[in-house]
C-alpha positions in Angstrom: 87.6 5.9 27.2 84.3 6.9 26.2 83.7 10.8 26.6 80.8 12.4 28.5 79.5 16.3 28.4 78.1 17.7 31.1 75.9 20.6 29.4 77.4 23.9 30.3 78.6 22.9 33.5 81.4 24.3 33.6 79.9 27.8 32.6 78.0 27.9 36.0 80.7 29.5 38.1 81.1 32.6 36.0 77.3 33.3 35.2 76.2 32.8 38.9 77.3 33.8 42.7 77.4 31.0 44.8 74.7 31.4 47.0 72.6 31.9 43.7 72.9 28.8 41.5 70.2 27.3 40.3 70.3 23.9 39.2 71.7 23.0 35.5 68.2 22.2 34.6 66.8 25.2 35.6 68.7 27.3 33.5 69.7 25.4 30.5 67.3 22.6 29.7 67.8 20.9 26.8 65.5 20.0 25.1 65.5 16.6 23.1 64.2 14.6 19.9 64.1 10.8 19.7 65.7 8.8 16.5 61.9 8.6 14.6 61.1 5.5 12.4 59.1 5.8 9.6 58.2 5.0 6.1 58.9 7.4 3.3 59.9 7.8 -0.5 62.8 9.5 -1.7 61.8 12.3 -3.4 63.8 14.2 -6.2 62.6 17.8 -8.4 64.7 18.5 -11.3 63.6 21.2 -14.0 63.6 21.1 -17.4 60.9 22.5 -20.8 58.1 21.0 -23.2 58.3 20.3 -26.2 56.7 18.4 -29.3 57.3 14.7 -29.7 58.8 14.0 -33.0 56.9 11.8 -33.8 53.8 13.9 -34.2 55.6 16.8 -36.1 54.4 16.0 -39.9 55.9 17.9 -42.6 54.0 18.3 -45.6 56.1 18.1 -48.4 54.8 17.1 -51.6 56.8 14.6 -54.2 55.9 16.9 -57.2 56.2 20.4 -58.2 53.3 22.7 -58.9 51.4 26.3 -58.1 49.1 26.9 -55.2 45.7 27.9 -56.3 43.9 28.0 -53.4 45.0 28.4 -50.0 42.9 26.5 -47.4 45.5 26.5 -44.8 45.8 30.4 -44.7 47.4 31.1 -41.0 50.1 29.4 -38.8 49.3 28.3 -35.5 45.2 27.6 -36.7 44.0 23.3 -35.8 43.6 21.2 -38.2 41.9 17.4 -38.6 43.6 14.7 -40.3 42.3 14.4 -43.6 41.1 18.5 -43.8 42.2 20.1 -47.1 44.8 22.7 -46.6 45.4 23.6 -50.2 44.5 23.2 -53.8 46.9 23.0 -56.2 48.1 22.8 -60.1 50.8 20.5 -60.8 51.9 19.7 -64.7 53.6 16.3 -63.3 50.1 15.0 -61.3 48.2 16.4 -64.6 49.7 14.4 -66.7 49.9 11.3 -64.4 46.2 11.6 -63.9 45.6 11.6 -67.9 47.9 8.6 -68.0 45.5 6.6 -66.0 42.5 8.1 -67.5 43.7 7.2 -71.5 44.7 3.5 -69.9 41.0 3.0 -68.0 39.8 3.9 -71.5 41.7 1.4 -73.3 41.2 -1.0 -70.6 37.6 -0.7 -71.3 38.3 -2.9 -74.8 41.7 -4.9 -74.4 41.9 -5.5 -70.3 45.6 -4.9 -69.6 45.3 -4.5 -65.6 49.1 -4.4 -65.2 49.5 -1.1 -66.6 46.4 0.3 -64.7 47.9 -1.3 -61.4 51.4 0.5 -62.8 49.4 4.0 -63.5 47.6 3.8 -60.2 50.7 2.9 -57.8 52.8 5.7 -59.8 49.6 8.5 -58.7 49.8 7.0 -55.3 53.7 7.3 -55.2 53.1 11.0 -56.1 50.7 11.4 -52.9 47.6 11.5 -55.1 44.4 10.9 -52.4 42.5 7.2 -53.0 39.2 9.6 -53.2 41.0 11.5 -55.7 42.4 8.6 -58.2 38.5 6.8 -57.4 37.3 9.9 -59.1 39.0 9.6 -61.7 38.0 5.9 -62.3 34.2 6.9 -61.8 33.8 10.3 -63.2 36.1 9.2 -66.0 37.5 12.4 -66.1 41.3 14.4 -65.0 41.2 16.9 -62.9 43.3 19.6 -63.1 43.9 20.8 -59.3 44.7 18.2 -56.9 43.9 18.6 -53.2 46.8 18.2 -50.4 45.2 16.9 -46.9 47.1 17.4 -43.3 48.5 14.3 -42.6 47.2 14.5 -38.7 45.2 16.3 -36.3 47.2 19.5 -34.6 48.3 22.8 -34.9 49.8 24.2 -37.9 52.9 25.5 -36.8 55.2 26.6 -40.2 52.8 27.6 -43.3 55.4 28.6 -45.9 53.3 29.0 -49.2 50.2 32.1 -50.0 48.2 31.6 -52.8 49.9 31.7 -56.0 53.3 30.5 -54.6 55.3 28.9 -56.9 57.1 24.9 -55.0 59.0 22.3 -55.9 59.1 18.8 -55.6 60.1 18.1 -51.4 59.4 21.4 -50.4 58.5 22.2 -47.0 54.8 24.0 -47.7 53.1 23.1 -44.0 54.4 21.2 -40.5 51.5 20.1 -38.7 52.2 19.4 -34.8 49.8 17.1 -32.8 50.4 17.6 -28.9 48.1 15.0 -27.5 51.3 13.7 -25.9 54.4 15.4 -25.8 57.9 15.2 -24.2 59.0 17.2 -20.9 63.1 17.4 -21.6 64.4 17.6 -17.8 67.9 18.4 -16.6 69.8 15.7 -14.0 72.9 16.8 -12.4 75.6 13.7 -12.7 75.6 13.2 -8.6 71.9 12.0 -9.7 72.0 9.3 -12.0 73.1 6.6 -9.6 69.0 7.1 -8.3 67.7 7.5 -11.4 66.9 4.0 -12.1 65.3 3.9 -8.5 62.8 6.8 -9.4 59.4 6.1 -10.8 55.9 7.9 -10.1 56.8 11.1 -12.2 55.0 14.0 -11.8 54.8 17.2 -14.4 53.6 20.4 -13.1 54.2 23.5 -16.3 54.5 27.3 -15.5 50.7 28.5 -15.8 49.2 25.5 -15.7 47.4 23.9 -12.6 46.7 20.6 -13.4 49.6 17.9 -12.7 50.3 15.3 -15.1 51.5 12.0 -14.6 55.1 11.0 -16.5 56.7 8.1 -18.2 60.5 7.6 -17.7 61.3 7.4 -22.0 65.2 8.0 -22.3 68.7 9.1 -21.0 70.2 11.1 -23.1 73.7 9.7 -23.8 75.6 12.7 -23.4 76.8 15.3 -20.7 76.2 19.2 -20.9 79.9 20.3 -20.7 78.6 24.3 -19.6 76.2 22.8 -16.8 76.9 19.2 -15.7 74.1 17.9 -16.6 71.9 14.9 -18.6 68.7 15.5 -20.0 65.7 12.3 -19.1 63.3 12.6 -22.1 59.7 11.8 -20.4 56.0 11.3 -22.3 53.6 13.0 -20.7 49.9 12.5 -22.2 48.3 15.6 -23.2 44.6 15.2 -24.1 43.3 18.8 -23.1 46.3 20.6 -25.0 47.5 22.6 -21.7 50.9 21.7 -22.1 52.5 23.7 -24.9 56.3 23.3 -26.3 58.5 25.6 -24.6 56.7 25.9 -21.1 59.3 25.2 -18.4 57.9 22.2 -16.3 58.9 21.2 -12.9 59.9 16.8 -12.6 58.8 15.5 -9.3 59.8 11.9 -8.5 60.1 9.5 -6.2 61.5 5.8 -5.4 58.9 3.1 -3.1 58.8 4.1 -0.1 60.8 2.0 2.4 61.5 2.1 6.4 63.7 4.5 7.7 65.3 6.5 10.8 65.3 10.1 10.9 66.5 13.0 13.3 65.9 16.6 12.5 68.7 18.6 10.7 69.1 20.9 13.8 70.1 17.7 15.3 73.2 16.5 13.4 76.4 18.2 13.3 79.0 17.9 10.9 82.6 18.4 12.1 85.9 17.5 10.6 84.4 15.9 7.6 81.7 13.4 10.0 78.2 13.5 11.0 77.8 13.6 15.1 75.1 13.9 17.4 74.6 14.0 21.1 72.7 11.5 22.7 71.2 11.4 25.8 73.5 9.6 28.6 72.5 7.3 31.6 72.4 10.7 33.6 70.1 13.6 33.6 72.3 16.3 31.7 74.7 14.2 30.3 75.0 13.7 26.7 77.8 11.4 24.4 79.1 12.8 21.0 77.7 9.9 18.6 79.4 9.5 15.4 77.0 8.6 12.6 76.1 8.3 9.3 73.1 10.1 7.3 71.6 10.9 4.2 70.1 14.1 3.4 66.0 12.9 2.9 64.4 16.5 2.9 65.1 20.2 4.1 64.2 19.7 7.5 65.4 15.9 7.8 67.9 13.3 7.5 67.9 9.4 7.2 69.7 8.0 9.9 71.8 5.2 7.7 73.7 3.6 11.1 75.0 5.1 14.4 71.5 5.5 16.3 68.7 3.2 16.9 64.8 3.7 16.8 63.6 5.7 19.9 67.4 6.5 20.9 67.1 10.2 22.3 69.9 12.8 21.4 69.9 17.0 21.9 67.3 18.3 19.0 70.1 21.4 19.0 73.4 19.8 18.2 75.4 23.9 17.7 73.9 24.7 21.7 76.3 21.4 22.7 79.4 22.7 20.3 81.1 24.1 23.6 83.7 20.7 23.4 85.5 21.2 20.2 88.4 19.6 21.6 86.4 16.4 22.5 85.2 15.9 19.6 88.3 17.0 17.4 90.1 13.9 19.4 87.3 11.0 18.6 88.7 8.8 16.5 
């Protein structure tokens, strides 16, 4: 049978003598909310830090061995353009590949024999020799002892391991040249939130110290689980044209799915009790109120979606702990 509450009723006797009762609404009025319908996106913030997309980290590492003569590239952390000169240097190997060509343009000059100049001139460009630098050979008809080594890309020079003078081999590591016109914001998902992941779109990046907020691209799940924190990192792209979003700056994700019609009822509303949602709505009477079982999902801090139980414009008690004075009703709804 279905079960009503009469707010508080019972409580009269005790409170009030009887020639001074008031009426139940005098005294406790309860006040109401009504099941809202709306449209809104399901929003979601997860945390994570920026940093550099590997494909714009350029290591310069040259395929010969030689002696820095001149240090261009003199400080970490200093821009760059593609193309600039970061160092002069002497290398035996590029000296002797450079005279190679030189004796073979020279004997070319009388007995044509292009096959060995296309030979000499791939083997200079194998060694990273410029095009400007083996054309001046060609035209000035001369070897040059120092050859020039040119950032690969526009950025920041983020690891200079040579001074002037310094001795390197062939595949050392002598510069790593960072471009951070786009980068990637690394972000941390717990595992309860990967079934709305693919839902998601309209990301949003907001850094520590920086006001502007920049628009995401959903890139890649990472394909493994953070045993310590539960968690999966969601690689993003995030286009960086002013330069204000540097790697290691901890970024805030904001996302959200289409937004889609939906019930809602305040939180104060809802009650949980013995592992279900209920609410009480308003009855046929003035003061009465049913114990609803439903079913919600949490939408924001001050709201849940109404997923069945209620109807739009139903009314039910906006306080849902002031009606907890029937534990025993409700422990017995089945």
């Amino acid at each position: 049978m279905r079960q009503h509450i009469l707010v508080l009723a019972a409580l009269l006797p005790l409170l009030l003598c009887a020639d001074e009762r008031p009426s139940v609404e005098q005294l406790f009025a309860v006040k109401t909310v009504k099941v809202a319908q709306t449209s809104a996106a399901r929003t979601q913030t997860n945390y994570g830090y920026v940093r550099a997309e590997d494909a714009r980290m350029y290591d310069v590492s040259p395929r010969f061995g030689g002696y820095v003569e001149k240090l261009y590239a003199d400080t970490r952390y200093r821009r760059v353009k593609k193309g600039e000169a970061l160092a002069e240097v002497y290398s035996p190997e590029v000296l002797q590949a450079k005279e190679d060509y030189l004796t073979a343009l020279r004997f070319n000059a009388t007995r044509p024999s292009p096959e060995m100049l296309r030979s000499l001139h791939k083997k200079l460009t194998l060694l990273g020799v410029s095009r400007a630098e083996i054309d001046a050979v060609r035209t000035g008809m001369k070897a040059d002892a120092l050859t020039t080594i040119h950032a690969p890309a526009t950025g920041w020079l983020f690891e200079k391991n040579v001074v002037e003078g310094s001795a390197f081999k062939a595949g050392m590591k002598l510069f790593t040249v960072v471009n951070l016109e786009r980068v990637w914001v690394e972000a941390a998902l717990y595992q309860q939130e990967l079934p709305r992941l693919a839902s998601l779109n309209n990301f949003t990046v907001r850094a520590s110290g920086v006001e502007r907020a920049y628009p995401a691209k959903k890139l890649t799940l990472y394909p493994d689980i953070d045993p310590k924190a539960a968690t999966v990192t969601l690689r993003l792209a995030v286009d960086n044209p002013r330069g204000e979003l540097l790697p290691g700056m901890y970024a805030t994700v904001s996302a959200a799915a289409p937004s889609h019609p939906l019930l809602t009822l305040p939180r104060t509303a809802v009650l949980r009790k013995n592992g279900a949602w209920y609410v009480f709505r308003a009855g046929d009477f003035k003061g009465v109120f049913d114990p609803v079982k439903i079913d919600v999902k949490p939408l924001d801090k001050e709201r849940f979606e109404v997923v069945s139980g209620l109807n739009a414009g139903d009314e039910v008690a906006g306080d849902a702990l002031f009606m907890l004075d029937a534990d025993a009703q409700i422990s017995g709804l089945e």
